[in-house]
VMD Tcl script that draws the C-alpha trace (Angstrom):
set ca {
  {-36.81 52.86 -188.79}
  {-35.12 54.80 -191.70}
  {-32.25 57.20 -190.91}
  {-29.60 58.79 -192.65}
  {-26.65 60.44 -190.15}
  {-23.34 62.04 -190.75}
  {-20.13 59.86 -189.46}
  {-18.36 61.81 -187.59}
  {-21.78 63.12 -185.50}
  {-22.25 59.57 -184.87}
  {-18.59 58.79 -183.79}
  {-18.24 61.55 -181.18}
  {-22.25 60.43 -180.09}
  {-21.41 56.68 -179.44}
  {-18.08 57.68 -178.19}
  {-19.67 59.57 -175.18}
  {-22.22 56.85 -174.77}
  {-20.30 53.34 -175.65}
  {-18.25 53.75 -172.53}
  {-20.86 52.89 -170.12}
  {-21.49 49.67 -170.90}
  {-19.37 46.98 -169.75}
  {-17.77 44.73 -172.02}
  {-18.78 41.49 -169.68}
  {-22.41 41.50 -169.32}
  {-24.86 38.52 -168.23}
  {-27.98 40.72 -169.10}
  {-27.47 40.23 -173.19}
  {-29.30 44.15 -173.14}
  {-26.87 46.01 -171.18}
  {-24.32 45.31 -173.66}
  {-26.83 47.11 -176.37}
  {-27.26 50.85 -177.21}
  {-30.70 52.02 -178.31}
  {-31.37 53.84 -181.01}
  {-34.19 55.87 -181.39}
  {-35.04 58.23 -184.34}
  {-37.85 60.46 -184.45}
  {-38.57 64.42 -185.70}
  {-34.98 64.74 -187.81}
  {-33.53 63.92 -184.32}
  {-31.59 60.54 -183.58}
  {-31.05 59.79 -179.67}
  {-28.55 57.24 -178.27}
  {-28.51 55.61 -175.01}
  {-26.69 53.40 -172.97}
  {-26.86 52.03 -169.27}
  {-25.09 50.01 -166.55}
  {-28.25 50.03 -164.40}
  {-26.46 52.36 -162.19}
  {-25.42 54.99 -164.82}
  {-27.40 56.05 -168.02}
  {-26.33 58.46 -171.05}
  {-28.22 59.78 -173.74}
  {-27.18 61.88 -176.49}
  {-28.98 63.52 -179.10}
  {-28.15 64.65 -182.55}
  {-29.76 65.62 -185.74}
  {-29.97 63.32 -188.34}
  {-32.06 62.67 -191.67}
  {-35.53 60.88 -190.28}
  {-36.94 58.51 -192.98}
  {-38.90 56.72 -190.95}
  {-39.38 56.99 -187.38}
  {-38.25 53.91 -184.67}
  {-36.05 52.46 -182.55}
  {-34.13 49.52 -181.81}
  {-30.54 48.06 -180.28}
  {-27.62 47.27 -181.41}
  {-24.32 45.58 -179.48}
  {-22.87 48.59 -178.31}
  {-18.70 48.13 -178.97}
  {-19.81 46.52 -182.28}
  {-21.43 49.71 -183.71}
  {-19.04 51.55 -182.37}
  {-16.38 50.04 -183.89}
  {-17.54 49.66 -187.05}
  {-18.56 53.58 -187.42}
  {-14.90 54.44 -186.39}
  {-13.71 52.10 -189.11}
  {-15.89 53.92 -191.60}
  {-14.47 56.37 -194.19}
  {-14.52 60.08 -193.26}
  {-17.03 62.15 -194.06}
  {-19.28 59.55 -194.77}
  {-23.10 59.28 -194.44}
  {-24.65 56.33 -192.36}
  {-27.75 55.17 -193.34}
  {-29.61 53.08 -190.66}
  {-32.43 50.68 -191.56}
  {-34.43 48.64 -188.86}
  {-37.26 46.08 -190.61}
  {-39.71 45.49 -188.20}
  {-40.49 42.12 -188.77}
  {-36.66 41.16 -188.65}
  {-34.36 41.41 -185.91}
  {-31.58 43.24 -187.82}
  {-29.78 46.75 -188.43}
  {-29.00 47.57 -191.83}
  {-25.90 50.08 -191.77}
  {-24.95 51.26 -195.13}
  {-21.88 53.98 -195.78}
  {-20.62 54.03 -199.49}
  {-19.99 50.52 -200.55}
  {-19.49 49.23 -197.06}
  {-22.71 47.17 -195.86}
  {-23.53 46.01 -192.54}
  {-25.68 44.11 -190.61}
  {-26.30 43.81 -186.79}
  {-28.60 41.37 -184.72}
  {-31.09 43.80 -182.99}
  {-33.21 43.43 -179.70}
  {-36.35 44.88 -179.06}
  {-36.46 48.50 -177.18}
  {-39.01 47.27 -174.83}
  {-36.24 45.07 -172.84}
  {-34.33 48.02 -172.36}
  {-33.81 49.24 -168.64}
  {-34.81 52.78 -168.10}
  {-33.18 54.28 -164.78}
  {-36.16 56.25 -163.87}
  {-34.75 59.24 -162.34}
  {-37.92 60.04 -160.38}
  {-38.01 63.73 -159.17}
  {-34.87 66.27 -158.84}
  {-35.31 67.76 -155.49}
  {-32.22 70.75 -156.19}
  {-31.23 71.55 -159.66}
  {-28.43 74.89 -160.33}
  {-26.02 75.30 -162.97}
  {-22.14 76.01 -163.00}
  {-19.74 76.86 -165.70}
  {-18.14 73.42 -166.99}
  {-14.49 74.24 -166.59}
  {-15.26 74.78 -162.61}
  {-16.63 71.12 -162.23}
  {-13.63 69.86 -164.08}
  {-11.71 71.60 -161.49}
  {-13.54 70.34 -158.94}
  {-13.10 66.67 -160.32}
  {-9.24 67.16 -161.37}
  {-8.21 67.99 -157.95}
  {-9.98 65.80 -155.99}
  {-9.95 62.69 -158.13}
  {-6.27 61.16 -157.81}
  {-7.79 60.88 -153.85}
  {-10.62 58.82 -154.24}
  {-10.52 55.21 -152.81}
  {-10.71 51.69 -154.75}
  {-10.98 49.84 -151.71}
  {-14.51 48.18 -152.02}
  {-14.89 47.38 -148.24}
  {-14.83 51.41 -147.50}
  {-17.87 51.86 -150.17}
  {-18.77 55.41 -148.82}
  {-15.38 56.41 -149.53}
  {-15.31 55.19 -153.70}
  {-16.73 58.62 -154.79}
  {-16.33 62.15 -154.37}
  {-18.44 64.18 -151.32}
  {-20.20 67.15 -153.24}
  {-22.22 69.43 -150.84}
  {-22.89 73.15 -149.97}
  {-20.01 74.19 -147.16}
  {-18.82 76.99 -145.35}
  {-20.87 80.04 -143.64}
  {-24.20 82.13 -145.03}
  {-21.28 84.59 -146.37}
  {-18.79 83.05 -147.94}
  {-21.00 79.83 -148.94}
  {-19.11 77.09 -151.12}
  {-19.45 74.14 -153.12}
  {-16.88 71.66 -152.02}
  {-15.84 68.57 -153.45}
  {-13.70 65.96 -150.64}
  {-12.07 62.63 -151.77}
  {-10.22 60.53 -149.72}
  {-9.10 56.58 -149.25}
  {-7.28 57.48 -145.81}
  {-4.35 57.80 -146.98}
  {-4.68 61.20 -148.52}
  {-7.43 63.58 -148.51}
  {-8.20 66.17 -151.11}
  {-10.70 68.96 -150.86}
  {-11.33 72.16 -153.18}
  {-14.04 74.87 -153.14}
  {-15.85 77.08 -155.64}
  {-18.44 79.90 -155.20}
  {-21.73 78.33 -154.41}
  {-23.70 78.35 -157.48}
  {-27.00 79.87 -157.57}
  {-30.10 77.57 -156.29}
  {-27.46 74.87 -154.81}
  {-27.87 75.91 -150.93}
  {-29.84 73.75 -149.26}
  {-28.63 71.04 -151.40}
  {-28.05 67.29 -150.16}
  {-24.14 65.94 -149.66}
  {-23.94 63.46 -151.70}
  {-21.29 60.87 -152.24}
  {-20.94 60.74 -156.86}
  {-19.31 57.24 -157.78}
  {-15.92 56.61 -158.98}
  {-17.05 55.95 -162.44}
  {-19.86 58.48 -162.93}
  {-17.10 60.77 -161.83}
  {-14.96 59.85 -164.38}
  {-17.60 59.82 -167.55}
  {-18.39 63.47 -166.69}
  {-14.76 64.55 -166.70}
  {-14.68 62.80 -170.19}
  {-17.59 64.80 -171.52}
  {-16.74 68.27 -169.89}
  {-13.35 68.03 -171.78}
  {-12.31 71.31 -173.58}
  {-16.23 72.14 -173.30}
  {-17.10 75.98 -171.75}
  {-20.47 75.18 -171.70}
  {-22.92 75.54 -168.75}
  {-23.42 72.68 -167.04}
  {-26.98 72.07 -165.59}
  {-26.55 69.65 -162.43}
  {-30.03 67.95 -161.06}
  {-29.77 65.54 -157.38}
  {-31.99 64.43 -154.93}
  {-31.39 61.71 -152.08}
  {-30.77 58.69 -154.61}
  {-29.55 59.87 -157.82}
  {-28.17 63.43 -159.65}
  {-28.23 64.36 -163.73}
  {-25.70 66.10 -165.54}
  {-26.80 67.56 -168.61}
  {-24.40 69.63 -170.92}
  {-25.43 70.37 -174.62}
  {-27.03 67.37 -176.26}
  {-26.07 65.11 -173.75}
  {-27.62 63.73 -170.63}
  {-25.72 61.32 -167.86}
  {-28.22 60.25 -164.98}
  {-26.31 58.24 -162.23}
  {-27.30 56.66 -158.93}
  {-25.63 58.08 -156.12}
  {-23.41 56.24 -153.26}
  {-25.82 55.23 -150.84}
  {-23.77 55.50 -147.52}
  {-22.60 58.39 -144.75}
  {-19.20 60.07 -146.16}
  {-16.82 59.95 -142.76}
  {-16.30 63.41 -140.65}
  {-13.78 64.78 -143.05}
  {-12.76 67.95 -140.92}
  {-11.60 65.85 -137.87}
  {-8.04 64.87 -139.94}
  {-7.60 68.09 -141.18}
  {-5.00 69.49 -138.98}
  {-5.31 73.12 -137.39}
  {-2.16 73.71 -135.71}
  {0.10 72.47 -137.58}
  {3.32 75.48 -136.44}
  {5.84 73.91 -138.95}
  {5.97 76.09 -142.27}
  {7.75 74.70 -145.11}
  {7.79 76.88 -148.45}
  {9.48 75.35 -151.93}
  {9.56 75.34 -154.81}
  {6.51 73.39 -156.38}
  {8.54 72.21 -159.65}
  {12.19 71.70 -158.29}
  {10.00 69.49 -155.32}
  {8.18 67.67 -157.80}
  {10.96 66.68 -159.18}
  {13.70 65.96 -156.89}
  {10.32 63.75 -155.22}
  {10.39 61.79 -158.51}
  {14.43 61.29 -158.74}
  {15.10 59.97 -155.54}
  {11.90 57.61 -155.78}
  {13.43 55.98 -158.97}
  {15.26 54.09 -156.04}
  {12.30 53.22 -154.48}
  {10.81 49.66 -154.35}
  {6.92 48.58 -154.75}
  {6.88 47.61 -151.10}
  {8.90 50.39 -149.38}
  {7.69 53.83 -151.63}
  {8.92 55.75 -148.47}
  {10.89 59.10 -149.01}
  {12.26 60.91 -146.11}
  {12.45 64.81 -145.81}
  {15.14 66.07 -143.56}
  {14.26 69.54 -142.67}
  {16.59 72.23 -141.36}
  {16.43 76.14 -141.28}
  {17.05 76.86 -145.07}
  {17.24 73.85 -146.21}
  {15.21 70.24 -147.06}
  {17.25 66.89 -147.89}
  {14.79 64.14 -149.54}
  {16.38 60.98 -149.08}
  {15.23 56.80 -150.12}
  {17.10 53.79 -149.03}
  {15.95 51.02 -150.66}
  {17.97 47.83 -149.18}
  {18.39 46.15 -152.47}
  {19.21 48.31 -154.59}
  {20.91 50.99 -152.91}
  {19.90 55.31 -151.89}
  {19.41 58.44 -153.08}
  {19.43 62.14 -151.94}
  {18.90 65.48 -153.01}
  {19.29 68.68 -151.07}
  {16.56 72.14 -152.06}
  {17.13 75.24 -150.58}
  {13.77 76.12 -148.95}
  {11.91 78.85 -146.58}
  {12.00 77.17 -143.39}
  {12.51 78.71 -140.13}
  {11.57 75.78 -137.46}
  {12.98 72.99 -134.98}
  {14.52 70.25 -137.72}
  {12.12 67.44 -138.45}
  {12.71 64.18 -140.04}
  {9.07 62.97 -141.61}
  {8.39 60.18 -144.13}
  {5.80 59.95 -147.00}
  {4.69 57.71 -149.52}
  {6.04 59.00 -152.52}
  {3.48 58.40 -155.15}
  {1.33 59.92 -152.89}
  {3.20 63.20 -152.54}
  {3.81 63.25 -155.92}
  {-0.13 63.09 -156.57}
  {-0.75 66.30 -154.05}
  {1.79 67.87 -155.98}
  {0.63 67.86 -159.17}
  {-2.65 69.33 -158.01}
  {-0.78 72.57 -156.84}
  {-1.55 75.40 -159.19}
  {0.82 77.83 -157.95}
  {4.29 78.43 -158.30}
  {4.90 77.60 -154.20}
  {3.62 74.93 -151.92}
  {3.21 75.22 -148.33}
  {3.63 72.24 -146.71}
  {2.53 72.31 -142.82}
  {3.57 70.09 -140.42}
  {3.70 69.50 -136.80}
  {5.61 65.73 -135.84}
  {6.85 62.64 -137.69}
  {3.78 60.98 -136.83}
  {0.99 63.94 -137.55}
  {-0.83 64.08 -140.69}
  {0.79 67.42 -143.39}
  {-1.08 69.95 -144.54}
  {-0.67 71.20 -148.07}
  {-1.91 74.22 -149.98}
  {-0.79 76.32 -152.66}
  {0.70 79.57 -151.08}
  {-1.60 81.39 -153.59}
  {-4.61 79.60 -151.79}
  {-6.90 79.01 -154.94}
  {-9.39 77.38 -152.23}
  {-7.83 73.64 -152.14}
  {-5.97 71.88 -149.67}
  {-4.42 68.51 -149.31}
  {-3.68 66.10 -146.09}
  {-0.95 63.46 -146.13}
  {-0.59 60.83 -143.18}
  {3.18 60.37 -142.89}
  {5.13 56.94 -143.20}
  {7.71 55.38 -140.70}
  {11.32 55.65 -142.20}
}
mol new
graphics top color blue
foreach p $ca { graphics top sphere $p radius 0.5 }
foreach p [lrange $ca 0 end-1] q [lrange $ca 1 end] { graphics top cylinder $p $q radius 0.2 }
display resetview
């Protein structure tokens, strides 16, 4: 193999891909990359048996081949590499090394051979539609800070993607939850994507396609069937097993009558939420709203180190409440609010909160309260 590449093609390429593999591995190959060259065209790929990237991009072809290389290694030493360098790549068939030459600098890398490299055979896409990226990276931004990292609750370490709502007003929703807080927005179903399968999209895959639909407006093409779904965007191509387990009854904690209406402020909450947690300890995050007609007191007592309190004015018209929340927790829901208002609505101290943007942009949030 005999191929000449420009650096910083390379960099962003084994930047998308290098992440996959895990820097502990007892399988010496899954710590590799393969490289592949053929037809002016060099293709990169990298797998963690449950998650696979490739990425294509054009290059000089010499010689056509393949081989891999330790994966952080070549990484690293492209990214060291002047700018605006070319990267010539030279595999020897008879010896087990990768020549990389850039200027003066000279490298070599043990190799091994392509055929021990796992290939996550997709098998056949059963539904396959297409969406604009910056929808699925708002479908993964506001559903994300939900999902669970408790290993027992497997089913519940991924996001739920599936077709919802009626014949008319169809949707693609995306639900996270670990219990605690549950997260759920909705888009226009996409063309071809009724009928699809829920599935459950792990923790990590979820998090290597928000990394490569960054700043992109690109169409992304999304292909699923029972076990596994394929993102492809541009030159790039991330194949993933799929959670195999039964996402819970979501809609069952969702409250519907909720009669308690709190409107504020989405910034001045934020951040009186913040202040009065400074206070807080690592074992008691509790905050306590106070609510009254016209007006909301947040409150933490923290037993060692003393309290805090901050008074908003707000639109509420109801019976006074006293509720308690985890604080990191409301300040996570928070964030996610687009709008300038949220509308918190609740029914008792010990009832789970409902809370949307008051410009409903088809997301809502659930918090289960806290004693305080």
């Amino acid at each position: 193999m005999k191929v000449t590449v420009e650096r910083a093609q390379l960099l962003k390429s084994l930047g998308h891909v290098h992440r996959v593999v895990e820097r502990r591995n007892t399988i010496p190959i899954l710590g590799n990359v393969l490289i592949r060259a053929e037809k002016s065209r060099l293709s990169l790929k990298a797998t963690d048996l449950d998650l696979e990237v490739t990425e294509t991009l054009a290059a000089e072809t010499g010689t056509a081949g393949s081989t891999t290389v330790p994966a952080h290694m070549f990484y690293d030493i492209v990214r060291k590499l002047p700018d605006g360098s070319q990267i010539m790549l030279e595999a020897d068939g008879d010896r087990s090394v990768l020549a990389i030459r850039a200027g003066r600098s000279r490298f070599t890398l043990q190799t091994l051979p392509e055929s021990d490299f796992p290939d996550l055979a997709a098998g056949d896409m059963t539904h396959a539609f297409a969406l604009a990226a910056s929808d699925m990276k708002r479908l993964i931004d506001r559903t994300q800070f939900a999902i669970s990292t408790e290993e027992t609750r497997y089913y519940l370490n991924g996001i739920y993607l599936h077709a919802a709502g009626t014949a008319k007003d169809a949707t693609l929703r995306a639900v996270a939850t670990d219990g605690h807080r549950l997260a759920q927005v909705d888009l226009p179903l996409p063309p071809n994507a009724d009928g699809m399968p829920g599935v459950i999209v792990p923790r990590k895959t979820v998090g290597e396609v928000q990394r490569l639909i960054e700043n992109n407006d690109e169409e992304l093409k999304i292909e699923l069937s029972q076990g596994k779904i394929r993102f492809t965007i541009a030159d790039v191509v991330l194949t993933s097993k799929l959670i195999d387990g039964t996402f819970p009854d979501y809609g069952r904690v969702i409250p519907q009558n909720n009669d308690k209406q709190l409107l504020v402020d989405k910034k001045d909450f934020e951040a009186a939420v913040d202040r009065v947690s400074t206070i807080s300890s690592e074992r008691g995050r509790a905050v306590k709203l106070s609510l009254a007609p016209g007006k909301l007191v947040l409150s933490v007592t923290n037993p060692d180190s003393g309290s805090a309190t901050e008074e908003l004015e707000v639109e509420y018209a109801s019976d006074a409440l006293d509720i308690g929340f985890n604080s990191r927790y409301l300040l996570d829901i928070a964030a996610q609010i687009e709008g300038e208002v949220a509308v918190l609505r609740l029914a008792d101290p010990g009832s789970p909160t409902l809370v949307q943007d008051k410009d409903n942009k088809g997301a809502l949030y659930v918090l289960m309260p806290m004693r305080v």
